[in-house]
KEMAR-20941 format. One record per residue (C-alpha): residue number from 1; x, y, z; residue in three letters. Coordinates in Angstrom, 2 decimals. Layout:
% residues N
+-----+---------+---------+---------+------+
: pos :       X :       Y :       Z : code :
+-----+---------+---------+---------+------+
: NUM :       X :       Y :       Z :  ALA :
...
+-----+---------+---------+---------+------+
***
This chain:
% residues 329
+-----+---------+---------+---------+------+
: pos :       X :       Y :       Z : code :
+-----+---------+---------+---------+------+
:   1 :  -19.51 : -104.65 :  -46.22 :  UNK :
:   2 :  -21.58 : -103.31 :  -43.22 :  UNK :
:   3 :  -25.00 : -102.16 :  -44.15 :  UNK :
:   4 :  -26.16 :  -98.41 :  -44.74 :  UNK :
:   5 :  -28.66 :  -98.45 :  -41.54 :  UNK :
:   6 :  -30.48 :  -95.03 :  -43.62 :  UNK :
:   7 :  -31.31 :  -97.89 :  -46.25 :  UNK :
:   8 :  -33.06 : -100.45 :  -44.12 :  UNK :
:   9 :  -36.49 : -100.70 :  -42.73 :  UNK :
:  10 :  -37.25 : -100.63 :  -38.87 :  UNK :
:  11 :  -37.44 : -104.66 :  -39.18 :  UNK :
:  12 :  -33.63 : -104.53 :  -40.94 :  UNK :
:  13 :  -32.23 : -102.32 :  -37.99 :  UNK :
:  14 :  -33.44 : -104.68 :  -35.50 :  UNK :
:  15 :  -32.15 : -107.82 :  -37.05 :  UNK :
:  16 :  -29.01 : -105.68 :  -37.71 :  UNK :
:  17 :  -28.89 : -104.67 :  -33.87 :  UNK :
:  18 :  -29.52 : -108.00 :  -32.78 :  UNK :
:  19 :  -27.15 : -109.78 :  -34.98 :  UNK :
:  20 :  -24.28 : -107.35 :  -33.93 :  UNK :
:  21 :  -24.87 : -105.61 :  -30.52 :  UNK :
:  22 :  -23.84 : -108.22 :  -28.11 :  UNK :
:  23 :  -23.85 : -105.86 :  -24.99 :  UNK :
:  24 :  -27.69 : -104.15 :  -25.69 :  UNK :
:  25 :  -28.92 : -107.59 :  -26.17 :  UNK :
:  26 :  -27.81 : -108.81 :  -22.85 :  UNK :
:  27 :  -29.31 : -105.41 :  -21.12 :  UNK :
:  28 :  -32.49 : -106.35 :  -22.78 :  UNK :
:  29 :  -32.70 : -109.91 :  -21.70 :  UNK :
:  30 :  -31.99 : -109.24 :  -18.78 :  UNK :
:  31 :  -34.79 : -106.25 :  -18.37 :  UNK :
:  32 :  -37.03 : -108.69 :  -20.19 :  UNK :
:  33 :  -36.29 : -111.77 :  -17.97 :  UNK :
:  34 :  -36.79 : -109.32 :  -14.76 :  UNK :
:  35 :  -40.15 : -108.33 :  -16.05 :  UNK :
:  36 :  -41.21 : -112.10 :  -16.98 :  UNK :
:  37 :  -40.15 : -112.66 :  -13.09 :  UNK :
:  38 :  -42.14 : -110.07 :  -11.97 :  UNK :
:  39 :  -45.38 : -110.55 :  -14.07 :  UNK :
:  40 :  -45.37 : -114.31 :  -12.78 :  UNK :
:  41 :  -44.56 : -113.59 :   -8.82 :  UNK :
:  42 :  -45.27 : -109.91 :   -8.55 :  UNK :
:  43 :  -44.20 : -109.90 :   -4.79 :  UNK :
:  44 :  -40.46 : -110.19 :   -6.27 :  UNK :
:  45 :  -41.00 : -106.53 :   -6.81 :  UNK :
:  46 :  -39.39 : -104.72 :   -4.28 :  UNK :
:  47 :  -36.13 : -102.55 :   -2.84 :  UNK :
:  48 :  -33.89 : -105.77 :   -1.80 :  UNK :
:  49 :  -34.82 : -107.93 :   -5.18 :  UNK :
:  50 :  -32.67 : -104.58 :   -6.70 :  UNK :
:  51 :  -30.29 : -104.61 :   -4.45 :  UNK :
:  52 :  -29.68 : -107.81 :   -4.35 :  UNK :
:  53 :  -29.20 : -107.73 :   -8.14 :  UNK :
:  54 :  -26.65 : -104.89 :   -8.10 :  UNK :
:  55 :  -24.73 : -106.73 :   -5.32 :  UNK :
:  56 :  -24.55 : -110.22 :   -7.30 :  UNK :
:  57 :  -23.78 : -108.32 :  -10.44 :  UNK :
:  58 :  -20.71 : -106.27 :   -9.15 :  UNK :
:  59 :  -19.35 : -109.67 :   -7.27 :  UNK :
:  60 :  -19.81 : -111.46 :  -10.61 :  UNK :
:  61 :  -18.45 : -108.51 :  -12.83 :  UNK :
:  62 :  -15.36 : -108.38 :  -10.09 :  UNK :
:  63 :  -14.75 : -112.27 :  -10.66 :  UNK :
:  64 :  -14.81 : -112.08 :  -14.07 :  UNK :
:  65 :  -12.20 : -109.16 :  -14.45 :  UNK :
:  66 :   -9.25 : -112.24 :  -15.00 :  UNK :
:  67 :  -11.35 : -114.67 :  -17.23 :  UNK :
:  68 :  -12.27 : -111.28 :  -19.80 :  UNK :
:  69 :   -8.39 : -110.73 :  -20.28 :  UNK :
:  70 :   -7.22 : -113.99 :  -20.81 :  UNK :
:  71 :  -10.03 : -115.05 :  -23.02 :  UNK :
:  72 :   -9.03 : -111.87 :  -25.33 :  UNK :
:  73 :   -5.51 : -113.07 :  -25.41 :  UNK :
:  74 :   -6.38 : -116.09 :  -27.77 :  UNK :
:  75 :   -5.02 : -119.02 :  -27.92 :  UNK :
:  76 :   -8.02 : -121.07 :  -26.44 :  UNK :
:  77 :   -7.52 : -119.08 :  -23.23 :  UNK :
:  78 :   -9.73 : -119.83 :  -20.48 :  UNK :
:  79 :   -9.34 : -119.54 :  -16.79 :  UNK :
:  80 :  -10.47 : -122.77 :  -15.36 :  UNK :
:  81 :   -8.64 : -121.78 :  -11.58 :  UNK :
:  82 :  -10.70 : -118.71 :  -11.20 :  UNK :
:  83 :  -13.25 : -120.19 :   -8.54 :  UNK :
:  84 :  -10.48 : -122.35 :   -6.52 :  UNK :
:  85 :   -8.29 : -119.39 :   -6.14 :  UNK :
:  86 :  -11.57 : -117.12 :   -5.04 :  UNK :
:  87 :  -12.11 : -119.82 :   -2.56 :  UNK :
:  88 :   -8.75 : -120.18 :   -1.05 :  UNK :
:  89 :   -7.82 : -116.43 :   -0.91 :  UNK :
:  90 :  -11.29 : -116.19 :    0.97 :  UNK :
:  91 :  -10.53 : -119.02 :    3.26 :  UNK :
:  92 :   -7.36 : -117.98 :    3.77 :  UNK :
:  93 :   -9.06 : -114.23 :    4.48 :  UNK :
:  94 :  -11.39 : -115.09 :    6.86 :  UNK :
:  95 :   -8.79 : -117.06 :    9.17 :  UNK :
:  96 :   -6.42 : -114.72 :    9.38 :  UNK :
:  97 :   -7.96 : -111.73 :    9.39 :  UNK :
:  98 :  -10.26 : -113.51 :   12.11 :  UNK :
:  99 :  -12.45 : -110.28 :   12.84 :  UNK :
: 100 :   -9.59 : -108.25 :   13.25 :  UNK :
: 101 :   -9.71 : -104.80 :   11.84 :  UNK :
: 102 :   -5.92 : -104.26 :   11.55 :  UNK :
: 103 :   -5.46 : -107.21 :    9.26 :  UNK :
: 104 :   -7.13 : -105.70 :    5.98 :  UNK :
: 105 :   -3.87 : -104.90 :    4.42 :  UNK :
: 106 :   -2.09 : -107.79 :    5.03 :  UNK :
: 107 :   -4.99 : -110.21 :    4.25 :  UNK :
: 108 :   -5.31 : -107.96 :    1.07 :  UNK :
: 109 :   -1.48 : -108.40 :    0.09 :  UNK :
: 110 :   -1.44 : -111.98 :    1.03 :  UNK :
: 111 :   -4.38 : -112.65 :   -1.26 :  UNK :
: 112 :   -2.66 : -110.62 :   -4.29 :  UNK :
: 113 :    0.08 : -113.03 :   -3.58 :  UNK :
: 114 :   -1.62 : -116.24 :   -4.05 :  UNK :
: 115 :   -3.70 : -114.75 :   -6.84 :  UNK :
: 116 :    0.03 : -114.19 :   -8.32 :  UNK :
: 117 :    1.41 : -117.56 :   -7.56 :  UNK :
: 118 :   -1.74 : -119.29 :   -9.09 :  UNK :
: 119 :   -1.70 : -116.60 :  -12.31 :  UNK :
: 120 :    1.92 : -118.01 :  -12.73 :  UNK :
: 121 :    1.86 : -121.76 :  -12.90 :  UNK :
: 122 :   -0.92 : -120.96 :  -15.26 :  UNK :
: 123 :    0.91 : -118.29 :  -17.34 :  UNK :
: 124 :    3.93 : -120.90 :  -17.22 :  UNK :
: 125 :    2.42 : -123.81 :  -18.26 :  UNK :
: 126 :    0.32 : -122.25 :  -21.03 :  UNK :
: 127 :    2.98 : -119.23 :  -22.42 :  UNK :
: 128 :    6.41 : -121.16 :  -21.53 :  UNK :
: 129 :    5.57 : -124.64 :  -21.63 :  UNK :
: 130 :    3.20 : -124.45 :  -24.35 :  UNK :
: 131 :    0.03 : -126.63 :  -22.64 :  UNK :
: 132 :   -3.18 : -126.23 :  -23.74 :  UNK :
: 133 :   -4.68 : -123.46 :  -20.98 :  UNK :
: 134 :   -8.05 : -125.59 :  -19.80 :  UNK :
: 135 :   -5.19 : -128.91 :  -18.86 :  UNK :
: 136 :   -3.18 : -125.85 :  -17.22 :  UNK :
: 137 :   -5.64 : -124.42 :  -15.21 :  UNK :
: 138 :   -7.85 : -126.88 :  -14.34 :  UNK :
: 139 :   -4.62 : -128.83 :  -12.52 :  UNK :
: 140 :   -3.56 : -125.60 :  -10.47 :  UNK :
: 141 :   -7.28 : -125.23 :  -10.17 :  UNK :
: 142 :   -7.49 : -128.58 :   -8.22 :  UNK :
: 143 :   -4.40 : -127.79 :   -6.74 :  UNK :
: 144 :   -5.61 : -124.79 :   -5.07 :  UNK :
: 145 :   -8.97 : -126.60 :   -4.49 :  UNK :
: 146 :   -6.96 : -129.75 :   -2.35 :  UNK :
: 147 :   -4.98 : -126.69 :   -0.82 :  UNK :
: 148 :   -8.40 : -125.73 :    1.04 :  UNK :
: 149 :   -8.39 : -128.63 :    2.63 :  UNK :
: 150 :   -4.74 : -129.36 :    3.77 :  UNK :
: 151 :   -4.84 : -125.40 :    5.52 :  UNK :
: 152 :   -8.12 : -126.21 :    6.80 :  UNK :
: 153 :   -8.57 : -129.88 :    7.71 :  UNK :
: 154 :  -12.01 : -129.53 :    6.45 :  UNK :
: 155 :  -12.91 : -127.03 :    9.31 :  UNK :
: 156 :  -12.75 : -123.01 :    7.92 :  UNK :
: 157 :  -12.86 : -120.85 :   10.99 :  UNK :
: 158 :  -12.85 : -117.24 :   11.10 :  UNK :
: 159 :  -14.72 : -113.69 :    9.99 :  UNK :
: 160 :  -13.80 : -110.89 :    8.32 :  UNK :
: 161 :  -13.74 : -107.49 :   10.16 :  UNK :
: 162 :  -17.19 : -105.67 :   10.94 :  UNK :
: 163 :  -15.71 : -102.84 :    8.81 :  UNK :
: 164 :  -14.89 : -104.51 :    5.95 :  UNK :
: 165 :  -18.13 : -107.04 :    5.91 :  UNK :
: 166 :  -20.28 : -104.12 :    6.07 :  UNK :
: 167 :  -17.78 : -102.13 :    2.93 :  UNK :
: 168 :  -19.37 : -105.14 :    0.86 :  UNK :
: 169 :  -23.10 : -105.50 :    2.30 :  UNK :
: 170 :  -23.94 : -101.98 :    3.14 :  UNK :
: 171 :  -26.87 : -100.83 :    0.93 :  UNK :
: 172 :  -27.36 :  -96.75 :    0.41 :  UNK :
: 173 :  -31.17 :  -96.48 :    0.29 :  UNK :
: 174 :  -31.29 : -100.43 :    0.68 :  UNK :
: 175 :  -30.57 : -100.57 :   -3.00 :  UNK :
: 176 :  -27.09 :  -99.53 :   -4.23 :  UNK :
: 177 :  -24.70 : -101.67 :   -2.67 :  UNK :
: 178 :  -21.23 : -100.13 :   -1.19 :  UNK :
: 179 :  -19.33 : -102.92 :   -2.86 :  UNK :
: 180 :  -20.12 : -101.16 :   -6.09 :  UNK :
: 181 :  -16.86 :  -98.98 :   -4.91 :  UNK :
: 182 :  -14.63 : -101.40 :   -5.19 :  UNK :
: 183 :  -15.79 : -103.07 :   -8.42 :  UNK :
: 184 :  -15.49 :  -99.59 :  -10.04 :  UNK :
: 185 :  -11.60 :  -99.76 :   -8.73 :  UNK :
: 186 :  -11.32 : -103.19 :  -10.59 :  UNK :
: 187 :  -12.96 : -101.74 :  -13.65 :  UNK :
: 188 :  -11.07 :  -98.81 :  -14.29 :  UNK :
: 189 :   -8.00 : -101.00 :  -13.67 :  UNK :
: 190 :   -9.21 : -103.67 :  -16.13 :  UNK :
: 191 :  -10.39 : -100.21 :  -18.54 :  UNK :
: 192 :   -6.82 :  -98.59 :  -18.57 :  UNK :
: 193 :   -4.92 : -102.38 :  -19.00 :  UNK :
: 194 :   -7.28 : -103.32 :  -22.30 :  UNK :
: 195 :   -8.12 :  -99.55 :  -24.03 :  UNK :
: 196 :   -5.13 :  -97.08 :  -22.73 :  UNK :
: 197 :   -2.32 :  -99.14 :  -22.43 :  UNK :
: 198 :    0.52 : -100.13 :  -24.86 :  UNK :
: 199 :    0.55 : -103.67 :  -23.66 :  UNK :
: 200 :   -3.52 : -104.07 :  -23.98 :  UNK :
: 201 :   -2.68 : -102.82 :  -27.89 :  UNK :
: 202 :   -0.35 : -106.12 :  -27.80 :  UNK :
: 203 :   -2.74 : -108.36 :  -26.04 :  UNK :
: 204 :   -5.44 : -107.46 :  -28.57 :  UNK :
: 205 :   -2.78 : -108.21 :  -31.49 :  UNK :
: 206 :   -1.81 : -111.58 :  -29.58 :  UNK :
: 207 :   -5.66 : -112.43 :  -29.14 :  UNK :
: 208 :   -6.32 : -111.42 :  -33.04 :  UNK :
: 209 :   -3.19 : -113.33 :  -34.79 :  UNK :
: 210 :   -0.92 : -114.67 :  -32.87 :  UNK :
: 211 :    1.81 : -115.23 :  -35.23 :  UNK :
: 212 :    1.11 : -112.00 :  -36.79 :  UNK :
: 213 :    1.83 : -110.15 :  -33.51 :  UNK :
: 214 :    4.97 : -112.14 :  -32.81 :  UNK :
: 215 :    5.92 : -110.84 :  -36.80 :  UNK :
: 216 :    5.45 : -106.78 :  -35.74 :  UNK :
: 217 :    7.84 : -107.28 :  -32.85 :  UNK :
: 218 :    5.36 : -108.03 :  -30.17 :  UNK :
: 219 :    6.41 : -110.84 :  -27.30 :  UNK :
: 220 :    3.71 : -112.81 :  -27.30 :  UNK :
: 221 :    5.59 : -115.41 :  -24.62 :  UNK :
: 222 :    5.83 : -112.53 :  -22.27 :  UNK :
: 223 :    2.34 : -110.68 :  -23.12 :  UNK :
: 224 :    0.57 : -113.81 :  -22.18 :  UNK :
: 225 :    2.30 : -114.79 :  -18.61 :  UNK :
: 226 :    1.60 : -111.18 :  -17.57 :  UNK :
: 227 :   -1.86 : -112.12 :  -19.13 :  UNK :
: 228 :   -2.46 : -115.04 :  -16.36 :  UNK :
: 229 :   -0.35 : -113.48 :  -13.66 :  UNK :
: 230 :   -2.93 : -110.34 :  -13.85 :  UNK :
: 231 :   -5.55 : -112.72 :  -14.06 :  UNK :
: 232 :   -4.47 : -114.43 :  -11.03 :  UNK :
: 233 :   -4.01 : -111.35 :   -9.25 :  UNK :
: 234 :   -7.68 : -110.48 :   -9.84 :  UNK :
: 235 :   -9.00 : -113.78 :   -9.03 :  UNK :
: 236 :   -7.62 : -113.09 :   -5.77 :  UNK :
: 237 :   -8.74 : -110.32 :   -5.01 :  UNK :
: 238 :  -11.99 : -110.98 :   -5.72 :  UNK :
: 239 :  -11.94 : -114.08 :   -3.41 :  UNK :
: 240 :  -10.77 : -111.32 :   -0.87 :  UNK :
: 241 :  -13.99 : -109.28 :   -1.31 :  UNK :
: 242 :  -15.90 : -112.24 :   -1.75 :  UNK :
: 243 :  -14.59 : -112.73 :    2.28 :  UNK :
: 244 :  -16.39 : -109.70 :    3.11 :  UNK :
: 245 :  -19.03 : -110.75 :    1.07 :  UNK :
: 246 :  -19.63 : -113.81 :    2.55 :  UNK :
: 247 :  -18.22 : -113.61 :    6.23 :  UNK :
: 248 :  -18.53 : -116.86 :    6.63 :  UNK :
: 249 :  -16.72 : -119.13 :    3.85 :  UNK :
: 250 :  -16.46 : -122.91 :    3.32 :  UNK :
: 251 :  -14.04 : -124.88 :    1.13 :  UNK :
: 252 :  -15.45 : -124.32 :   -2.68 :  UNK :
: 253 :  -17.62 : -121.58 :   -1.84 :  UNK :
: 254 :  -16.61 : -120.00 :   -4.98 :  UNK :
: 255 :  -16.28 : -122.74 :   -7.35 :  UNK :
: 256 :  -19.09 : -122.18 :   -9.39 :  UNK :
: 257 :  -17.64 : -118.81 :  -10.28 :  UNK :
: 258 :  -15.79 : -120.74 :  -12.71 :  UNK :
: 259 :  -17.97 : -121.14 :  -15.34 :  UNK :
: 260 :  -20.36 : -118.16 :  -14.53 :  UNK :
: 261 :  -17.13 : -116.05 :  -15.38 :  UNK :
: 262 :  -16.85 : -117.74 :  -18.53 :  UNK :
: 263 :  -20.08 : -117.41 :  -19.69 :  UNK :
: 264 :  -20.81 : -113.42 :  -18.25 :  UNK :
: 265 :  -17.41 : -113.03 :  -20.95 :  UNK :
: 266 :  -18.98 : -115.06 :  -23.64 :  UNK :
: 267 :  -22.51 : -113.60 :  -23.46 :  UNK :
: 268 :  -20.50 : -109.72 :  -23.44 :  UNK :
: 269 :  -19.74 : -110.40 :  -27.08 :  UNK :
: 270 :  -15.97 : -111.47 :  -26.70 :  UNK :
: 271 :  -14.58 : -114.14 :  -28.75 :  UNK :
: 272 :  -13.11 : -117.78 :  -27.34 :  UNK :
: 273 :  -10.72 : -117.47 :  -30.33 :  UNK :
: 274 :   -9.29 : -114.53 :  -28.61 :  UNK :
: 275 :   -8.90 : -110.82 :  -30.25 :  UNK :
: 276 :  -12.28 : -109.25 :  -29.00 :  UNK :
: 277 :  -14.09 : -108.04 :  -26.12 :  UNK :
: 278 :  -14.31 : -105.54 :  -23.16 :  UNK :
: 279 :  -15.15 : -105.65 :  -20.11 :  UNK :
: 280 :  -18.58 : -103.24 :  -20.33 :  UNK :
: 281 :  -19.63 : -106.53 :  -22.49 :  UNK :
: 282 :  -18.52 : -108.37 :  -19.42 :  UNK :
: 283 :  -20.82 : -106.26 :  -16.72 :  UNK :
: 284 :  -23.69 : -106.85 :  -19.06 :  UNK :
: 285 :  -23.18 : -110.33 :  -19.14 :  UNK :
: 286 :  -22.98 : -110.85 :  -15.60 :  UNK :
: 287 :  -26.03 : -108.44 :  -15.45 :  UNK :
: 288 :  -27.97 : -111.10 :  -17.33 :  UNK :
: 289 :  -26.88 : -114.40 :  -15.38 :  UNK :
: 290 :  -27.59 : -112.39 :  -12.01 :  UNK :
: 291 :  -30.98 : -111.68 :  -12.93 :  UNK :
: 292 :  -31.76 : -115.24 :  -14.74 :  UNK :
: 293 :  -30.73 : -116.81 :  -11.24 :  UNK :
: 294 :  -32.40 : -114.36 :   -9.26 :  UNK :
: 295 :  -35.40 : -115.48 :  -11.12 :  UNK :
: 296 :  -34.99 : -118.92 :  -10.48 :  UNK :
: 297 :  -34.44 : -118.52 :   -6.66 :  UNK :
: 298 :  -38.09 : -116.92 :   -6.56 :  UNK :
: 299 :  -39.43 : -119.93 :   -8.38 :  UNK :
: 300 :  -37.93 : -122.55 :   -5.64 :  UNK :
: 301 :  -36.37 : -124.59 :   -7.86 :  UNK :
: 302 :  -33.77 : -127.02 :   -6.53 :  UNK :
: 303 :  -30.13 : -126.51 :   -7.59 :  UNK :
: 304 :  -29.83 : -129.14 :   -9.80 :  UNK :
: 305 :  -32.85 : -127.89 :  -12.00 :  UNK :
: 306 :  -32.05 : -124.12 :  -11.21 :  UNK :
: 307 :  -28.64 : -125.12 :  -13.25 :  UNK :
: 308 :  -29.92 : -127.39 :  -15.96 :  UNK :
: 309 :  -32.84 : -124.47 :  -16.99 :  UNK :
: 310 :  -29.62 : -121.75 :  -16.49 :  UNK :
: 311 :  -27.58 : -123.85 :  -18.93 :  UNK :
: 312 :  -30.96 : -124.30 :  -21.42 :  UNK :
: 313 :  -31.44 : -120.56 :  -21.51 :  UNK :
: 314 :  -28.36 : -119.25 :  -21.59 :  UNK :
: 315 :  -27.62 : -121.80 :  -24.73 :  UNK :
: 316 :  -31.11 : -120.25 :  -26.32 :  UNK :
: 317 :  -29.78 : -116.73 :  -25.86 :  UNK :
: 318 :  -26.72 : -117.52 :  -27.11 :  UNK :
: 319 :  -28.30 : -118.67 :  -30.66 :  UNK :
: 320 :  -30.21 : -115.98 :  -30.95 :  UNK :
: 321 :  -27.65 : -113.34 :  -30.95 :  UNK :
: 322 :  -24.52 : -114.58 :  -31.52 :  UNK :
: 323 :  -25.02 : -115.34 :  -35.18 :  UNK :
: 324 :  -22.75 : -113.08 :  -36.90 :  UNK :
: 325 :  -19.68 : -114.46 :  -38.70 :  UNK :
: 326 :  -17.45 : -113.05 :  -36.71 :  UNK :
: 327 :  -18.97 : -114.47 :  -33.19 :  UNK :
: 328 :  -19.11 : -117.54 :  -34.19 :  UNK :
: 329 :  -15.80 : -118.11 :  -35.75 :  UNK :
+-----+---------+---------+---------+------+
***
């Protein structure tokens, strides 16, 4: 039984709010971690440390569209192809588009295709087959991820079109970045799928009890190959945007996107075990792994250390607020 919050102390409501309120949590951390960053190298206060923030955040939050749907579904879902597919599509993006402004649409179709094929070897192997999703899509992930090579020989050439680089680095008032237009595309997509559609009623039914979903009638076979086939999809695009992001792409450029996806879900309050989430928690969550590598960019750290203290933190924050039964389960 939830707790009357009229009957506890100032000290209960905060251990209520941070036992239970996955999303504020992350907002604070991250405001706290920004002002930590700032109190340390106070010249990391300025216009482009914001906009760079908002810019990182909506790429991340865009990535991580995919990985917050199939992780709801249950099942041990997990997206383990989301940064080869980003990669490829942006490769793939960048060469043929090749600066040319007429080749937007087609680059954009071509990447919803591949985002499709790759969404449905993974929604095959896990929904039809029956293969545990992180074997599934961590083969079509280094499938995609040889792929980059073989189309490439190891030697990416190509831009994307002046138009559609600046769409993605413009800044209004060098602080709100122009990409921010199409992540709120993706998120009122992702919105109406999970909170005003029939089938995201199923998928949260699938996520919560499998077998109990199959029971009411739902087809939880089919609800979770349209679950990676979306997911897919959105992986690709984002590897499209992440061509205009970038310009200039290698092979892996998005790999680590992989697990930063994962854990922006995660730290949004949605549950491995499937059944629970959003994708507001998501935003927040990539809100706070932006800002926790912006602030270890400012302190020169080397990769290798910038990911081990990432990985130490995030594992801290974690603890702290994901203690309620129903997190951890």
């Amino acid at each position: 039984m939830n707790p009357n919050r009229k009957t506890l102390g100032i000290k209960g409501r905060i251990k209520l709010f941070v036992a239970t309120n996955q999303i504020g949590m992350a907002l604070i951390f991250s405001v706290l971690l920004f002002l930590t960053n700032v109190i340390v190298v106070p010249h990391s206060l300025n216009v482009n440390a914001f906009g760079s923030i908002f810019a990182l955040t909506v790429m991340l939050t865009i990535a991580s569209a995919g990985q917050t749907i199939v992780i709801i579904s249950g099942g041990g879902g997990i997206d383990l192809s989301v940064g080869a597919v980003m990669s490829l599509t942006a490769l793939l993006t960048v060469g043929v588009m090749n600066g040319n402004e007429g080749y937007f649409l087609i680059t954009l179709l071509m990447s919803i295709g591949l985002g499709a094929a790759a969404g449905l070897l993974n929604g095959a192997g896990v929904a039809l087959i029956g293969l545990p999703p992180m074997i599934v899509t961590m083969c079509v992930a280094n499938v995609f991820n040889r792929l980059q090579y073989v189309l490439t020989e190891g030697k990416p050439s190509g831009t994307a079109s002046r138009w559609f680089v600046r769409s993605m680095t413009y800044r209004f008032g060098s602080v709100f970045p122009a990409s921010a237009f199409y992540g709120i595309v993706i998120f009122a997509l992702v919105f109406f799928i999970l909170n005003r559609s029939r089938y995201g009623m199923r998928l949260f039914l699938t996520g919560n009890n499998e077998r109990a979903a199959y029971l009411t009638g739902v087809r939880t076979v089919q609800t979770k190959l349209i679950v990676y086939t979306i997911a897919g999809i959105l992986s690709g695009i984002a590897g499209f945007l992440g061509a205009g992001y970038m310009n200039l792409v290698t092979s892996n450029t998005y790999d680590n996107f992989t697990m930063r996806t994962i854990i922006a879900v995660i730290i949004g309050g949605s549950l491995l075990t499937g059944g629970k989430g959003s994708y507001y928690g998501t935003l927040a969550g990539a809100l706070l792994i932006t800002v926790l590598s912006n602030c270890l960019a400012v302190f020169s750290m080397s990769q290798t250390i910038a990911d081990m203290v990432m990985g130490i933190v995030l594992i801290i924050i974690l603890a702290m607020y994901n203690r309620t039964a129903p997190v951890r389960q």
